[in-house]
C-alpha positions as CSV (number, residue, x, y, z in Angstrom):
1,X,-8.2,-77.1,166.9
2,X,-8.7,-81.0,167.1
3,X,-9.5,-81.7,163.0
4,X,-13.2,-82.1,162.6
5,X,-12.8,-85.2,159.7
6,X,-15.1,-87.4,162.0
7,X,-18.0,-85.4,162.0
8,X,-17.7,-84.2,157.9
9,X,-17.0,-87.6,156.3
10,X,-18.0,-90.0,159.0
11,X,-14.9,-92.0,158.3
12,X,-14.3,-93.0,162.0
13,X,-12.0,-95.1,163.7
14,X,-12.6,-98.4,164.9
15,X,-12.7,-96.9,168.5
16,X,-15.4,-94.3,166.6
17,X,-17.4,-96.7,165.5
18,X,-17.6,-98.8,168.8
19,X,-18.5,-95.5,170.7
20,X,-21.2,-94.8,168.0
21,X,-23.1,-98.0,167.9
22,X,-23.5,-97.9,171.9
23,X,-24.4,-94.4,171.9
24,X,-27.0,-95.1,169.0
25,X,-28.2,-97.8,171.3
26,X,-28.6,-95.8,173.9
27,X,-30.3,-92.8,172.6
28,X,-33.3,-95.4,171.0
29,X,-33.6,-96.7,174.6
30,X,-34.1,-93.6,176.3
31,X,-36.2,-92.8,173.6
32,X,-38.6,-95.4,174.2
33,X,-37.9,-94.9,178.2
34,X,-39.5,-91.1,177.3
35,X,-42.8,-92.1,175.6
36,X,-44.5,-92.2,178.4
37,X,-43.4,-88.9,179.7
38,X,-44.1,-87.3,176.1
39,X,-47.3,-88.9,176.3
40,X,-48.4,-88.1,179.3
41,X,-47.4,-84.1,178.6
42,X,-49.3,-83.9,175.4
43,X,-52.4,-85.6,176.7
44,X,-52.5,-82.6,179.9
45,X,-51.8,-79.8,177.5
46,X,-54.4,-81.0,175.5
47,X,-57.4,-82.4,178.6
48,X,-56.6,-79.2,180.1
49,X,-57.0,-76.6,177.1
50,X,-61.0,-77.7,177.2
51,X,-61.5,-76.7,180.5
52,X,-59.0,-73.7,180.8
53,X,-61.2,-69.9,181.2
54,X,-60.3,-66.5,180.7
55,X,-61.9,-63.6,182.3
56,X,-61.2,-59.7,182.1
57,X,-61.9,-58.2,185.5
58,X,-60.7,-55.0,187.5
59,X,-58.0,-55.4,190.1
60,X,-58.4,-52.3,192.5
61,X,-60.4,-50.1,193.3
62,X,-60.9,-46.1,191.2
63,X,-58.5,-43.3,191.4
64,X,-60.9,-41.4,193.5
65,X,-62.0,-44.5,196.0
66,X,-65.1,-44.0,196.0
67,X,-65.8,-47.6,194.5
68,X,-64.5,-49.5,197.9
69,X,-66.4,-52.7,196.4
70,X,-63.9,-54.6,194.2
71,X,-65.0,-57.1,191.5
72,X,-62.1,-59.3,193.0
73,X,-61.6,-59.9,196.2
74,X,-60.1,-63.3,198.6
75,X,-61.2,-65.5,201.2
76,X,-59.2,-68.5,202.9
77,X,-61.7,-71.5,204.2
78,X,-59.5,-74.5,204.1
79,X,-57.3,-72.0,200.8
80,X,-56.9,-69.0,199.9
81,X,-59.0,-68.2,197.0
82,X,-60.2,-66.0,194.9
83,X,-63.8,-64.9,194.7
84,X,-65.2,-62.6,191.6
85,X,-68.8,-62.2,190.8
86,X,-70.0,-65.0,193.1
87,X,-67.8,-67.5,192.2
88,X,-64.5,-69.4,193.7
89,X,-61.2,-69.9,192.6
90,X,-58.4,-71.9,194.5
91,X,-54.8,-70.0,193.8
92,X,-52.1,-71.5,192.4
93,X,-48.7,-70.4,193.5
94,X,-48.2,-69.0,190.2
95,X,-51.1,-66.7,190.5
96,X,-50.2,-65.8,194.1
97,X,-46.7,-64.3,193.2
98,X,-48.2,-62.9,190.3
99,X,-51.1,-61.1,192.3
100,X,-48.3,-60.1,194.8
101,X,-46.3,-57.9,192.5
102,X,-49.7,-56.2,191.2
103,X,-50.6,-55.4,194.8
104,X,-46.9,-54.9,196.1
105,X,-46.6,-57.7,198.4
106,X,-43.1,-59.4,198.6
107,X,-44.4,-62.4,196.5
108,X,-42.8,-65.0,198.5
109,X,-43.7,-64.3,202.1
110,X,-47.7,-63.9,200.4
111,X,-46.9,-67.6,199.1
112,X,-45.5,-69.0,202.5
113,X,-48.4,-67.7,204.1
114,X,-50.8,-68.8,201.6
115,X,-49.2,-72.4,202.2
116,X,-49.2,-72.2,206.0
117,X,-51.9,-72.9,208.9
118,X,-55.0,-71.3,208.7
119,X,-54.2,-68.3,210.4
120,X,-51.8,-67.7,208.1
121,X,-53.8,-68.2,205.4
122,X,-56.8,-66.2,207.0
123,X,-53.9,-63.1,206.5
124,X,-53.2,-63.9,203.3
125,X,-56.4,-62.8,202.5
126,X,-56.6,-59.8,204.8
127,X,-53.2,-58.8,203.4
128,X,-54.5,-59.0,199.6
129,X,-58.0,-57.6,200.2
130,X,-56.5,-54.7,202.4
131,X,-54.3,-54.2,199.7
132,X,-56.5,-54.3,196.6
133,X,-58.3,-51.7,198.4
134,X,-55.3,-48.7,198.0
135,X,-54.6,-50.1,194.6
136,X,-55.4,-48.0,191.5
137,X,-57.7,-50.1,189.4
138,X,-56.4,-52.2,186.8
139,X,-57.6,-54.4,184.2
140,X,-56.0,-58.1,184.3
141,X,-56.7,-61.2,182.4
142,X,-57.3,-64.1,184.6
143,X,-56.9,-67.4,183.7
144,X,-58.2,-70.8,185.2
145,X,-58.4,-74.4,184.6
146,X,-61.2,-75.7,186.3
147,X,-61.7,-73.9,189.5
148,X,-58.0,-72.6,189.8
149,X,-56.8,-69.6,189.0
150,X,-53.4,-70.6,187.6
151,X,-52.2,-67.2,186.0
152,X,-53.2,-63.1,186.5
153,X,-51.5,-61.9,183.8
154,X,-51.7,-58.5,181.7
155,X,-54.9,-57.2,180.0
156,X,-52.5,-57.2,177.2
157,X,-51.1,-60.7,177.3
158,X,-51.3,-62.5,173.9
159,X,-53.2,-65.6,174.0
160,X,-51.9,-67.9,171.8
161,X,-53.4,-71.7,171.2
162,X,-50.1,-73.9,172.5
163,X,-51.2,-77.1,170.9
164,X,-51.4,-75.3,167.1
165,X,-47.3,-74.2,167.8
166,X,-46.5,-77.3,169.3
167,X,-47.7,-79.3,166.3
168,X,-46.1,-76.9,164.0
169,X,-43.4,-77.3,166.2
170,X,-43.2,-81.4,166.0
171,X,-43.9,-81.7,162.2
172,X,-40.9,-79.7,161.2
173,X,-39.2,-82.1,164.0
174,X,-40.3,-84.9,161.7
175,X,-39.7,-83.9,158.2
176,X,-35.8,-83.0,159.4
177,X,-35.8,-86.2,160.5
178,X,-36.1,-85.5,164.2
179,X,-37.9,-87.2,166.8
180,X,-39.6,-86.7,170.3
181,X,-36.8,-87.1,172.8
182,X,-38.4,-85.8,176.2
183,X,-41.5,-83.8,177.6
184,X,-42.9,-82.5,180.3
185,X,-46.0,-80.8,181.2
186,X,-46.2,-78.9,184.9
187,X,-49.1,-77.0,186.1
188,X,-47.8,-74.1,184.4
189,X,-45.5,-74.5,181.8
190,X,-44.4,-77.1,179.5
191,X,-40.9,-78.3,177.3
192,X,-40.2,-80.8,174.6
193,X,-36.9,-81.7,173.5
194,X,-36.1,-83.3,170.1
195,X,-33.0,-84.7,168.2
196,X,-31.8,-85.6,165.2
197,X,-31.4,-90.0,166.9
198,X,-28.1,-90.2,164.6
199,X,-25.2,-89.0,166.8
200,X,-22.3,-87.9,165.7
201,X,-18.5,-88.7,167.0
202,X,-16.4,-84.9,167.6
203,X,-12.9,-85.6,168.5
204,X,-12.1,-83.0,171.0
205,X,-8.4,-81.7,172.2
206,X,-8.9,-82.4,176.0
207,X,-11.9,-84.8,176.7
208,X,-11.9,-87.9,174.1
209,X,-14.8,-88.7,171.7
210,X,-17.8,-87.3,172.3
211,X,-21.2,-88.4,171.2
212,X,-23.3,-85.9,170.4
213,X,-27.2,-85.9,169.1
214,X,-28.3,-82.4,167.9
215,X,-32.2,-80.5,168.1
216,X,-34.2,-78.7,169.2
217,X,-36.3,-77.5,172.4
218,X,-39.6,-75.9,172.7
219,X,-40.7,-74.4,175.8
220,X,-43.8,-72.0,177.0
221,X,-46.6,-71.2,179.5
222,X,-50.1,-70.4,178.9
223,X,-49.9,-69.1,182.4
224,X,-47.4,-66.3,182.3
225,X,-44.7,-68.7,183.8
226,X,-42.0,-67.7,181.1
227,X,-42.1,-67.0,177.6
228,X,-42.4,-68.8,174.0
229,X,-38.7,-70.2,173.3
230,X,-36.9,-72.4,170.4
231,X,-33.6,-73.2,171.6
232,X,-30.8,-75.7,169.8
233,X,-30.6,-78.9,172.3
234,X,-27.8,-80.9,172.5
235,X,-27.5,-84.3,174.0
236,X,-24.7,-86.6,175.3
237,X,-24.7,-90.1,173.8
238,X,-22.8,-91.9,176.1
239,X,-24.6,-90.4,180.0
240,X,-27.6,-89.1,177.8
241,X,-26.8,-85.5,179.4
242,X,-28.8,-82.8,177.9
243,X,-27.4,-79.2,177.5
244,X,-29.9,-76.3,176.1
245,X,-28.3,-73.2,174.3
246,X,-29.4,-69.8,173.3
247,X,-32.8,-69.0,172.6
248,X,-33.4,-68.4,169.1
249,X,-37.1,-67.0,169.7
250,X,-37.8,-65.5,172.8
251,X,-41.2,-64.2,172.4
252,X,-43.2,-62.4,175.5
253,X,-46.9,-62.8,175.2
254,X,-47.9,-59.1,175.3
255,X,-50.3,-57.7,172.6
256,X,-53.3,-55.5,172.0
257,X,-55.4,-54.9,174.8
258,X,-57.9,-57.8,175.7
259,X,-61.6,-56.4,175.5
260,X,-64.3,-57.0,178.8
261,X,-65.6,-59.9,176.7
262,X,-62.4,-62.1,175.2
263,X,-64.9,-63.9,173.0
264,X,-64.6,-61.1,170.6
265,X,-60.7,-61.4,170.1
266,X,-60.6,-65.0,168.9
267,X,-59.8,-63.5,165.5
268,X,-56.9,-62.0,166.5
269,X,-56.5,-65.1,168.8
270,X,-56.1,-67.5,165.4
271,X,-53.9,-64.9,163.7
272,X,-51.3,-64.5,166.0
273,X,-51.5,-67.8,166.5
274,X,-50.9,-69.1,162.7
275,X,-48.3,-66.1,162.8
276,X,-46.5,-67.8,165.8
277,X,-46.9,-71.4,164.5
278,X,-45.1,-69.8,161.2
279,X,-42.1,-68.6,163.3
280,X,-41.8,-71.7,165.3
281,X,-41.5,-73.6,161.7
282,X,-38.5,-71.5,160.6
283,X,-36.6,-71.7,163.2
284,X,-37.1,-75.4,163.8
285,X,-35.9,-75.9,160.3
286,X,-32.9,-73.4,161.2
287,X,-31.6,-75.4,163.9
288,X,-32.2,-78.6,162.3
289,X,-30.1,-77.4,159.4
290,X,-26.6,-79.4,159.1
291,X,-24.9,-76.4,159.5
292,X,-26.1,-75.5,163.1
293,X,-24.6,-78.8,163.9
294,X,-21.4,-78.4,162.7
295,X,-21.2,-74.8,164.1
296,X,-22.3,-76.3,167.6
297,X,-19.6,-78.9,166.8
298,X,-16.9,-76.8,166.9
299,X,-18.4,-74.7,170.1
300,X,-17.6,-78.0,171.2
301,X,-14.3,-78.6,170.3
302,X,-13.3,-75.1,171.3
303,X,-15.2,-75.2,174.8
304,X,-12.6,-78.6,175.1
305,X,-9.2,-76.3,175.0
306,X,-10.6,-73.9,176.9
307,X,-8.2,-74.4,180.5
308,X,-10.1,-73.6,183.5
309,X,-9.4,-73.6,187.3
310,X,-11.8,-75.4,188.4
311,X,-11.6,-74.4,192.1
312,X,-12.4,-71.1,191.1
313,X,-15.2,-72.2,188.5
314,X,-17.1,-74.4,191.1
315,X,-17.1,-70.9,193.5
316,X,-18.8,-69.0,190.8
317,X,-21.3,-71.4,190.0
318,X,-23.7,-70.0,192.5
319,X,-24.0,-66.7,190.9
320,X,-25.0,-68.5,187.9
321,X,-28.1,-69.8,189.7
322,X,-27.0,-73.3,191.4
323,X,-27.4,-74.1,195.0
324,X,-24.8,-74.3,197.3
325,X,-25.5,-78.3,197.9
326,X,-25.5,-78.8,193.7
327,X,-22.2,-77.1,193.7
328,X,-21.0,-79.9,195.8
329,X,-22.6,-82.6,193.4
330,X,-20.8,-80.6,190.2
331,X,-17.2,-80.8,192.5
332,X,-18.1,-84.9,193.3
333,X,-19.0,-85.6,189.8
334,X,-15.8,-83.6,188.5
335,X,-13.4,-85.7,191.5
336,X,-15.0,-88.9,190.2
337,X,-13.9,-88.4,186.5
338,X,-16.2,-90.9,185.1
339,X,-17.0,-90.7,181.7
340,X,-20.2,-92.5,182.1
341,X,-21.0,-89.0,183.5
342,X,-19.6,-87.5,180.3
343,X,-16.6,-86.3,182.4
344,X,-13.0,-87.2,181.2
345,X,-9.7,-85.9,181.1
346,X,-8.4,-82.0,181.2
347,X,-10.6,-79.3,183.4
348,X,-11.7,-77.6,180.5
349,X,-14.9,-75.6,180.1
350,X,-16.4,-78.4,178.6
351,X,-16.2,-80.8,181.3
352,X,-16.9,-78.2,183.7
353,X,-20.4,-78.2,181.5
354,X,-20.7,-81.6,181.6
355,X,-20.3,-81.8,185.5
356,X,-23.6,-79.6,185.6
357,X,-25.4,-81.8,183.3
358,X,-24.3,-84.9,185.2
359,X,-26.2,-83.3,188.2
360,X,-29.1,-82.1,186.6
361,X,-30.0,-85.3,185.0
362,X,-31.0,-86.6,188.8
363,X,-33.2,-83.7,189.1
364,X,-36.6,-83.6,189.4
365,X,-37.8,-82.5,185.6
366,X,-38.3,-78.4,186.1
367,X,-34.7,-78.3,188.2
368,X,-33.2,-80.7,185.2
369,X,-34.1,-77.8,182.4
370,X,-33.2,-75.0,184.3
371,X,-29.6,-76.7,185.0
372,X,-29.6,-77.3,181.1
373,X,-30.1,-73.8,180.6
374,X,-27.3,-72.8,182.7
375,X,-24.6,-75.3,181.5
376,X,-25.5,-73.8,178.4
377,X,-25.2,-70.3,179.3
378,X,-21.5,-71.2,180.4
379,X,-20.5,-72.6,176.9
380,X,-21.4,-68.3,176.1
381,X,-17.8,-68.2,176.6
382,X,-16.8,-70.0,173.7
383,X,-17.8,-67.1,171.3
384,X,-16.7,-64.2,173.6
């Protein structure tokens, strides 16, 4: 294995040193690029906790269907939507695939109709009413912000207050010296990506120099989109190329049952929230620790003798959850060989990892995370 004397002593080459300053210069550009978008993520999470409900209500109708009156029921004028005890809710598409698989409707033809013309969305409804009508009665916890139902989630589904972990989340960032790197806040789930803004040089067997900044992600949804995660983040100095690793939480929001009236579980609420928050801290610290990087150095360094065909490679890359037409990116990117891309010399696993990264960083920001969570997935190998 290439000698890892660069990244212990920092006693780089004059090469080393060239490679670091522009990398440094690069990552505090993007940084300040980012604000914005870390800005803008924070300020939703936050405008949109004061107006987000949560109700109880019965999904269903009794085992013995006599009660042929649901609490919830749908109507389409203009949307679908949801109406319980008088009121309307508009349905996200997060709500409609989750409604789907309590009612057994394949979730994505109830979501093309739901998006279609009127007539489609007219049996949308028919389909969910009709449907809710020869469904055993369950309890589910409906959540909305504003008047949209973005998430129909368990009656057991742990609510958790997301901006308590986050900040948890960010001041361990800080006093390991981290800082905000990225963020983004969709309708239903949110990530923020930190580093260490220090890179540091790995000489590898097979690829050059690399530049790497190491830290720490943190996504969730309040929305069951996806559950509470802390995963190690690495990113590329030189193309600014982010790659996501294992999780090192994976929590899934279930707990006790929710009562009729939530209001009464907001002390349970606070405590598995602190708890959480306390758990978030830990492992934040744990993958800010200098030892995480040097173990993800050598992954590195190993991943760079690792020999692959690529041909081969680029035909599995499908079953690992990339379309057909980003295959063909990851092949054009790899054919090009540029290093701006973070993709030089041998076809080795890591520039096979780095071909995906190149690809994903063009994507629009839910695609680019989920293409960071698959080039890390294939850097699995390393340890196998």
């Amino acid at each position: 294995m290439t000698e890892l004397r660069a990244v212990t002593t920092g006693l780089y080459s004059t090469d080393q040193k060239a490679l670091n300053e522009m990398t440094t210069s690069r990552i505090n550009k993007m940084l300040e690029r980012n604000k914005e978008h870390t800005t803008d993520a924070v300020s939703r999470l936050i405008n949109e906790g004061k107006i987000m409900r949560d109700f109880v209500a019965p999904l269903g109708v009794s085992l013995k269907r006599q009660d042929k009156h649901p609490v919830i029921t749908f109507d389409a004028n203009g949307a679908v939507k949801m109406v319980m005890n008088g009121n309307e809710f508009r349905l996200h598409d997060n709500a409609i695939s989750q409604l789907a698989g309590r009612l057994n409707v394949p979730a994505q033809y109830l979501r093309q109709l739901a998006a279609g013309d009127e007539w489609q969305k007219q049996l949308a409804s028919k389909i969910m009413n009709e449907h809710s009508l020869w469904t055993d009665r369950n309890r589910v916890l409906i959540r909305s912000v504003g008047d949209e139902v973005r998430g129909v989630m368990s009656d057991r589904y742990r609510r958790l207050n997301t901006m308590d972990i986050i900040t948890a989340f960010l001041a361990e960032v800080e006093r390991a010296g981290g800082v905000l790197a990225d963020g983004h806040a969709s309708d239903t789930k949110f990530w923020f990506e930190t580093i260490h803004p220090e890179p540091i040089i790995i000489p590898t067997a097979k690829n050059g120099d690399v530049s790497l900044a190491f830290g720490a992600r943190i996504t969730s949804s309040d929305f069951g989109d996806g559950s509470l995660q802390i995963n190690s983040f690495i990113l590329q100095g030189v193309c600014l190329n982010g790659l996501v690793r294992e999780s090192s939480l994976r929590q899934v929001h279930l707990g006790s049952r929710l009562p009729d009236n939530v209001q009464l579980s907001e002390r349970t609420y606070r405590y598995d929230t602190k708890t959480m928050a306390s758990a978030v801290t830990d492992l934040t610290k744990q993958l800010y620790d200098p030892d995480m990087a040097m173990q993800k150095a050598i992954e590195v360094q190993k991943a760079s003798e690792m020999n692959l065909n690529i041909n081969k490679e680029l035909k599995n890359l499908q079953r690992e959850r990339l379309t057909k037409a980003e295959v063909k990116e990851v092949e054009e990117v790899l054919v090009q060989n540029n290093p701006d891309d973070g993709v030089q010399g041998e076809a080795t696993l890591w520039k096979l990892v780095n071909g995906v990264t190149a690809v994903a960083r063009d994507k629009e920001p839910r695609r680019m995370r989920e293409m960071q969570e698959i080039a890390g997935k294939l850097m699995e190998r390393v340890n196998k």
